[in-house]
KEDOZA-28954 format. One record per residue: x, y, z of N, C-alpha, C, CB in turn; residue number from 1. Coordinates in steps of 0.05 Angstrom, whole numbers. Atoms other than C-alpha are relative to their C-alpha. Glycine has a CB too. Example, Ala and Ser with C-alpha at 12.3 -4.5 7.8 and 13.67 -1.06 7.14 Angstrom:
KEDOZA-28954
<pt <18; -24; 0>; <246; -90; 156>; <18; 24; 0>; <-20; 1; 25>; 1>;
<pt <-16; -24; -1>; <273; -21; 143>; <-15; 22; 14>; <9; 9; -29>; 2>;
end
This chain:
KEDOZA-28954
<pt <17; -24; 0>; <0; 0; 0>; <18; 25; 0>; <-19; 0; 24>; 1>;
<pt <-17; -26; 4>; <22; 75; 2>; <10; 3; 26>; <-16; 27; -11>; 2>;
<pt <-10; -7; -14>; <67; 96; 53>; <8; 30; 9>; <12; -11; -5>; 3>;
<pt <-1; -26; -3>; <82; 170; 31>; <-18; 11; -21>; <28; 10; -1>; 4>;
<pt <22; -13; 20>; <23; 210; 4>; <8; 35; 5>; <-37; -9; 11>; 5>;
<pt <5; -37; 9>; <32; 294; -18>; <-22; 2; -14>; <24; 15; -21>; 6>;
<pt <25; -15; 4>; <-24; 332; -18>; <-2; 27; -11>; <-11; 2; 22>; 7>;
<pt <3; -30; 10>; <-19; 395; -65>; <-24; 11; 12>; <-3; 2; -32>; 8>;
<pt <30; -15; -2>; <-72; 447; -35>; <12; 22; -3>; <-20; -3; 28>; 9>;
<pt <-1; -29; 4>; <-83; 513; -62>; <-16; 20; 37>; <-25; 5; -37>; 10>;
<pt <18; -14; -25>; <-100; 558; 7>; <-16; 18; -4>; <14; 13; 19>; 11>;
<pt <23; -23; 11>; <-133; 610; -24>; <-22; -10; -6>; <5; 15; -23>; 12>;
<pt <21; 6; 7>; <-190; 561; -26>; <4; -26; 18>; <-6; 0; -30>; 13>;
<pt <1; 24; -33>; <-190; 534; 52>; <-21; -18; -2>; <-7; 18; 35>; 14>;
<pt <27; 21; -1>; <-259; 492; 53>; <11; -28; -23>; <-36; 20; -16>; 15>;
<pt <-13; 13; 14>; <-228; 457; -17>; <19; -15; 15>; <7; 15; -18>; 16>;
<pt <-26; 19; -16>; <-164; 444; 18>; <-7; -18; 19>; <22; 16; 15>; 17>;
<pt <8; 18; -19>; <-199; 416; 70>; <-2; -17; -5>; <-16; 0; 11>; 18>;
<pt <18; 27; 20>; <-240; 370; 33>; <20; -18; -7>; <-16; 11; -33>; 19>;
<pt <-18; 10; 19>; <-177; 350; -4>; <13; -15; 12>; <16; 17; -12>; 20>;
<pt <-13; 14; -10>; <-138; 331; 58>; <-26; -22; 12>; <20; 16; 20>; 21>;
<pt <17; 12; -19>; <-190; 300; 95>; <-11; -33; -20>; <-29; 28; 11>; 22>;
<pt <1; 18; 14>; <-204; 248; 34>; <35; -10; 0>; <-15; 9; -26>; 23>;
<pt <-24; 15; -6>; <-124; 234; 35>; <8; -12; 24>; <19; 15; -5>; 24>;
<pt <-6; 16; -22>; <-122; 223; 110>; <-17; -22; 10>; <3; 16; 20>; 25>;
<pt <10; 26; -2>; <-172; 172; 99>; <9; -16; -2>; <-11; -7; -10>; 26>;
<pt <-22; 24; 10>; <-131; 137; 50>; <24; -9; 10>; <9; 4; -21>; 27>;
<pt <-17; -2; -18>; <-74; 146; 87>; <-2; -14; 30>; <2; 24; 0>; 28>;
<pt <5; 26; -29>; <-106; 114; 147>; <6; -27; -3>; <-31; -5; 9>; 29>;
<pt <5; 29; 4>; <-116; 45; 109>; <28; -11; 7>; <-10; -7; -31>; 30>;
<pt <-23; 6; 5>; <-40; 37; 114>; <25; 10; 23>; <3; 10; -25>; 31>;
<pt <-18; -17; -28>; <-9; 86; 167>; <19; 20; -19>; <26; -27; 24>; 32>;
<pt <-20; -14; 24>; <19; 130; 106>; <12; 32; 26>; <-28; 15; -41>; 33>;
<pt <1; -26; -5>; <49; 189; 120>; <-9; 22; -12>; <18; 5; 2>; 34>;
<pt <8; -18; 23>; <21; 253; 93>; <20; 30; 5>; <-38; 6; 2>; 35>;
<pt <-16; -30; -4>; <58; 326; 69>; <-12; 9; -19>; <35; 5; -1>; 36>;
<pt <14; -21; 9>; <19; 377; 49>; <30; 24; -14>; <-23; 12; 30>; 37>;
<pt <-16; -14; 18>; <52; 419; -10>; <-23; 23; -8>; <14; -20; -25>; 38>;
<pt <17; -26; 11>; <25; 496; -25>; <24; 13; -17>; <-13; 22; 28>; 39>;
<pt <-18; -22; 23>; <57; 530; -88>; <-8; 25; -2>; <0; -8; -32>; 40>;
<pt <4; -31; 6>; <66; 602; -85>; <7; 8; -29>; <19; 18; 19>; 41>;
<pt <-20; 4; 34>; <75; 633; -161>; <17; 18; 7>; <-15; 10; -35>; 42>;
<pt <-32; -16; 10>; <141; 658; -181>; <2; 27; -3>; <10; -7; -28>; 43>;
<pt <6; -24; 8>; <163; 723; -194>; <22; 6; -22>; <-2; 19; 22>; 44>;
<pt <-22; 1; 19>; <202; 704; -253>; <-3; 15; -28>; <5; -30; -5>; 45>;
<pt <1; -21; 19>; <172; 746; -310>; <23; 24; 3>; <-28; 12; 3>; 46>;
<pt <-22; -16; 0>; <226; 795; -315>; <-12; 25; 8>; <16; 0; -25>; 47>;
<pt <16; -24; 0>; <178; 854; -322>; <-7; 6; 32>; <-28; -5; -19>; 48>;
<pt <8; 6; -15>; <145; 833; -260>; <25; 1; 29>; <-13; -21; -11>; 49>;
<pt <-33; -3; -24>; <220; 812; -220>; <2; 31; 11>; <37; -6; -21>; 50>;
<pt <-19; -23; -2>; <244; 878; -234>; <-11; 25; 22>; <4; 14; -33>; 51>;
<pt <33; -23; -21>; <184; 917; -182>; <10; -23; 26>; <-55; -6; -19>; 52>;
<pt <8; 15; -23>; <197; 863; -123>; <28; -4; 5>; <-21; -27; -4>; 53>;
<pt <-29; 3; -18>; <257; 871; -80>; <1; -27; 17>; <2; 27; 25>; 54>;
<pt <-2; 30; -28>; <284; 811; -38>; <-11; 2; 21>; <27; -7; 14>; 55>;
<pt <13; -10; -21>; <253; 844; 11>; <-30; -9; 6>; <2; 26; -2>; 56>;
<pt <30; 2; 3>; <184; 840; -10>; <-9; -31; -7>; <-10; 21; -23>; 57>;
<pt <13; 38; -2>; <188; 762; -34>; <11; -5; 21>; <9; -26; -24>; 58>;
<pt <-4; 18; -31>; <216; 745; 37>; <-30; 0; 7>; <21; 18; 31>; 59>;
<pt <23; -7; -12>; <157; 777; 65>; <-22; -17; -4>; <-7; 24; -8>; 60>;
<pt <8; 13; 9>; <120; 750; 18>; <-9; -33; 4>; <11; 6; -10>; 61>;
<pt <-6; 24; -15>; <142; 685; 29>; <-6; -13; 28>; <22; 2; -1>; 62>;
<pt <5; 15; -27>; <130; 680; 99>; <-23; 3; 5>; <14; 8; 24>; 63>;
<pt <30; -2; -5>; <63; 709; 102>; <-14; -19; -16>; <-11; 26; -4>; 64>;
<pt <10; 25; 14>; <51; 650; 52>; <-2; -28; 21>; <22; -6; -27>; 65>;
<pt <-10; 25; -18>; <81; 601; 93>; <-17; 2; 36>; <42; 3; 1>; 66>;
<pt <14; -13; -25>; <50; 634; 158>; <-35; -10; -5>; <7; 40; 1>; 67>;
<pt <29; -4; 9>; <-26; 627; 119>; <2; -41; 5>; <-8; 20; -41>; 68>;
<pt <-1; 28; 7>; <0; 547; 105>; <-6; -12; 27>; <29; -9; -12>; 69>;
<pt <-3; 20; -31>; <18; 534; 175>; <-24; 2; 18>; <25; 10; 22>; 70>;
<pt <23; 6; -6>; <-43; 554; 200>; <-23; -19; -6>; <-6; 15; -2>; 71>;
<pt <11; 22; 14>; <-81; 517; 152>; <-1; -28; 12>; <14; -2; -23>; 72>;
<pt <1; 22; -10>; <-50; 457; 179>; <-5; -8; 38>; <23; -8; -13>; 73>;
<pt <2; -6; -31>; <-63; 471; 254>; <-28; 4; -6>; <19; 27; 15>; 74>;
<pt <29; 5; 3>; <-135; 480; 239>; <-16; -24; -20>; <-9; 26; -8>; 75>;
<pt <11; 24; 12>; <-144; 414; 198>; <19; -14; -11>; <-20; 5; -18>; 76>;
<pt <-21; 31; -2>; <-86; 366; 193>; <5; -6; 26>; <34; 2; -14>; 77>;
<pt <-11; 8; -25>; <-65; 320; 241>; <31; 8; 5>; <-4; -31; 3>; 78>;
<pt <-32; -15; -14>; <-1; 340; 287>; <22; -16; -15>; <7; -6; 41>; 79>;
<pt <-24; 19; 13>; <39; 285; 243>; <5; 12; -35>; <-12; -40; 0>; 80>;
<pt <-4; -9; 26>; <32; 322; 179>; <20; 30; -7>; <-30; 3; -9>; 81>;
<pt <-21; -16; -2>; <91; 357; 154>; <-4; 13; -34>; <31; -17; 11>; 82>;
<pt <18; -21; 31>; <92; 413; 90>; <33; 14; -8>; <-35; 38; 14>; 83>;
<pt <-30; -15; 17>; <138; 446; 37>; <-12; 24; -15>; <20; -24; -27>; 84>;
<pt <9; -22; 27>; <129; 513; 1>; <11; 2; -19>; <-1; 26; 3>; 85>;
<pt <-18; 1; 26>; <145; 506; -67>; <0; 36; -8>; <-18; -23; -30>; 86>;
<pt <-2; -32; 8>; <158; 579; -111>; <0; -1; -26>; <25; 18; 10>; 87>;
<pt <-8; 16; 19>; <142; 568; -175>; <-20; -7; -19>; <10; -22; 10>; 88>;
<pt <17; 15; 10>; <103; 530; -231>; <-14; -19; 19>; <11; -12; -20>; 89>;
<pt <7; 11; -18>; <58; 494; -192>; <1; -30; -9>; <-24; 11; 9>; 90>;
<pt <-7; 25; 10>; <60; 427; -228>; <33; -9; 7>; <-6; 2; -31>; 91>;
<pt <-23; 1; -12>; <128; 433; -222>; <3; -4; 19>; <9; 13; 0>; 92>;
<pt <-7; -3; -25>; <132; 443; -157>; <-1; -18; 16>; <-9; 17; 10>; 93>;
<pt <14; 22; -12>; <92; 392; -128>; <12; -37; -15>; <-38; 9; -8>; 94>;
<pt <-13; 21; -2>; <131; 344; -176>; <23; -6; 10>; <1; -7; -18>; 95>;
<pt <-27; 0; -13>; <195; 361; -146>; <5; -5; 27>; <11; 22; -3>; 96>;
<pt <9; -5; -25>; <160; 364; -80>; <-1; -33; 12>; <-30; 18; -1>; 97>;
<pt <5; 35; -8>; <144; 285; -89>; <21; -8; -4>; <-20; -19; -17>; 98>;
<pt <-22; 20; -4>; <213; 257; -116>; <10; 11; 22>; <22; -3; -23>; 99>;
<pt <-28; -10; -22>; <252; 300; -62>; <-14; -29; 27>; <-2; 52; 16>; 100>;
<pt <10; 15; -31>; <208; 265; -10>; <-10; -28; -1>; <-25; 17; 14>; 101>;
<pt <4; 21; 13>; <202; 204; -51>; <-33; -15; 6>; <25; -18; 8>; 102>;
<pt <33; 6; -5>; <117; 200; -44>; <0; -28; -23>; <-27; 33; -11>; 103>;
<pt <24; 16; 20>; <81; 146; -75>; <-12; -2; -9>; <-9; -10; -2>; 104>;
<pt <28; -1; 12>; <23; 175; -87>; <-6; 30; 4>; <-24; -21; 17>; 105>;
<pt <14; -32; -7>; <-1; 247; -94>; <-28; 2; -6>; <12; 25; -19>; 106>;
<pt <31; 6; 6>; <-78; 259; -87>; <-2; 38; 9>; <-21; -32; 27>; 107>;
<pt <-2; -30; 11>; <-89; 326; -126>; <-19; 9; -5>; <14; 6; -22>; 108>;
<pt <29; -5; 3>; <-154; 362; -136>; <0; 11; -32>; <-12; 24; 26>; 109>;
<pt <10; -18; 33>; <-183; 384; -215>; <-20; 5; 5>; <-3; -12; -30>; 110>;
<pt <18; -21; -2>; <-226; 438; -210>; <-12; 9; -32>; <17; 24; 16>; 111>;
<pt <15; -10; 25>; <-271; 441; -273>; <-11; 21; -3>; <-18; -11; -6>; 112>;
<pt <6; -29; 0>; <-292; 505; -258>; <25; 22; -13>; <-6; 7; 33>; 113>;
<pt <-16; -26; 12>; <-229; 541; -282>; <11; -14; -22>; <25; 17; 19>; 114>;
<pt <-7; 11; 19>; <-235; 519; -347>; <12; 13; -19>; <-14; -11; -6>; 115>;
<pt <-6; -11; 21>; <-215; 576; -385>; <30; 2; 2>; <-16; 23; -4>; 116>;
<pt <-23; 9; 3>; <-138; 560; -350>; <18; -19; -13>; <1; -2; 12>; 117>;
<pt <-9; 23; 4>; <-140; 497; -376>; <1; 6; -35>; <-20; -26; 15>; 118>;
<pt <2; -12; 41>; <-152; 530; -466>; <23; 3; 1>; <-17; 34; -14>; 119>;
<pt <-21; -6; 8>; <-91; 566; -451>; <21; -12; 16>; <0; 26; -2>; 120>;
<pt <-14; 18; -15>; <-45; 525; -406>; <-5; -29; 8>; <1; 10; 19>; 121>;
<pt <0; 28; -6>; <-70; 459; -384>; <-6; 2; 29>; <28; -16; -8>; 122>;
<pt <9; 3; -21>; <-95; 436; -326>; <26; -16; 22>; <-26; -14; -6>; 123>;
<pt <-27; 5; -5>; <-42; 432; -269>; <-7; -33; 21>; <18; 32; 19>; 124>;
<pt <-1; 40; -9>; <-70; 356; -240>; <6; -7; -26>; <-34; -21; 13>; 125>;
<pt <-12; 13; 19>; <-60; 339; -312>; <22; -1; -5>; <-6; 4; -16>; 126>;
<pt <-37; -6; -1>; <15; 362; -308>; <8; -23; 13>; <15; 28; 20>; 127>;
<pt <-6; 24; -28>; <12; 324; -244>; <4; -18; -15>; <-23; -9; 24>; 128>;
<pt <1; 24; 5>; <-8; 263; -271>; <17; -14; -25>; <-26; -2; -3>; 129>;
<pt <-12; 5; 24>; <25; 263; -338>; <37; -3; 10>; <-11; 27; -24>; 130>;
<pt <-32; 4; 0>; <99; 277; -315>; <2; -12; 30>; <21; 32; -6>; 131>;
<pt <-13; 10; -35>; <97; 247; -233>; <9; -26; -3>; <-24; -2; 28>; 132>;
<pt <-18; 29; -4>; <149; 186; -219>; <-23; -13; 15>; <33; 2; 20>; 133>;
<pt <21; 19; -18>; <88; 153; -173>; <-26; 8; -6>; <3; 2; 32>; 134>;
<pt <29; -1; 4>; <16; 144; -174>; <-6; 26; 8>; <-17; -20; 14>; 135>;
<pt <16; -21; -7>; <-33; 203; -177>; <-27; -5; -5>; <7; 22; -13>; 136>;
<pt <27; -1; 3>; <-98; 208; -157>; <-20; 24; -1>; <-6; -14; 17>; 137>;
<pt <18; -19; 3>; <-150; 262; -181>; <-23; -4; 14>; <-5; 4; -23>; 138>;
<pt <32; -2; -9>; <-208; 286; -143>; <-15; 17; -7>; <-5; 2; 22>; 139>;
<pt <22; -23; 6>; <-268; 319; -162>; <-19; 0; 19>; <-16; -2; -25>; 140>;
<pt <22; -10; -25>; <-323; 352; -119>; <-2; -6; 15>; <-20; 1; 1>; 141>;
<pt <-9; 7; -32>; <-299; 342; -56>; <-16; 18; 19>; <35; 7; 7>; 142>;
<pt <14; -22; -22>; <-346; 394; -28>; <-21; -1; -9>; <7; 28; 4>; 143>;
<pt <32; 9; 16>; <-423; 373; -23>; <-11; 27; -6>; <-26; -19; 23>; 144>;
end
């Protein structure tokens, strides 16, 4: 069975994330997995964009991200669940997020509602699923 499960959740859509973990620490029960919650902040790699944001302001940045995360998991993960902030493509992130920490399984949410991301980019559980070294599992409507 699975041993290490990552959980991409977007925070900017807490109730979702919930939903999201709360179906992984099911699965995760059947087995005694461990779970690590992964939140991707985006980049500020456009050049245009870089050139306006001092180191200063992505620290800040950064921590008040990471500060929003940790709460997150203090109001609905269990005390054994540990987390990484990626910075970044988010597909990316979350695949780099799984080999580093060598998961088995990532259980990623697709949101059919933002479909007009998916015309011009692609949908980033489809990233998931298409390039991750271990199983992925998609969920839909996790929220009755």
């Amino acid at each position: 069975m699975f041993k290490k499960i990552l959980v991409p959740i977007d925070i900017d859509y807490p109730r979702t994330a919930a939903a999201v973990y709360q179906k992984a620490a099911a699965i995760a029960g059947l087995s005694d997995a461990a779970i690590r919650v992964v939140s991707v902040m985006p980049g500020f790699g456009m050049p245009i964009v870089a050139s306006y944001i001092s180191d200063e302001m992505r620290e800040q940045a950064k921590n008040r991200f990471k500060e929003s995360l940790e709460k997150f998991i203090r109001e609905n993960c269990d005390k054994t669940v540990t987390y990484r902030v990626g910075i970044g493509k988010h597909w990316k992130e979350i695949i780099k997020a799984a080999d580093k920490w060598e998961a088995d399984l990532i259980i990623v949410y697709h949101n059919r509602r933002r479909e007009i991301n998916e015309v011009f980019s692609g949908s980033c559980s489809q990233r998931v699923s298409d390039n991750a070294n271990c199983s992925v599992l998609r969920l839909r409507k996790v929220l009755s």
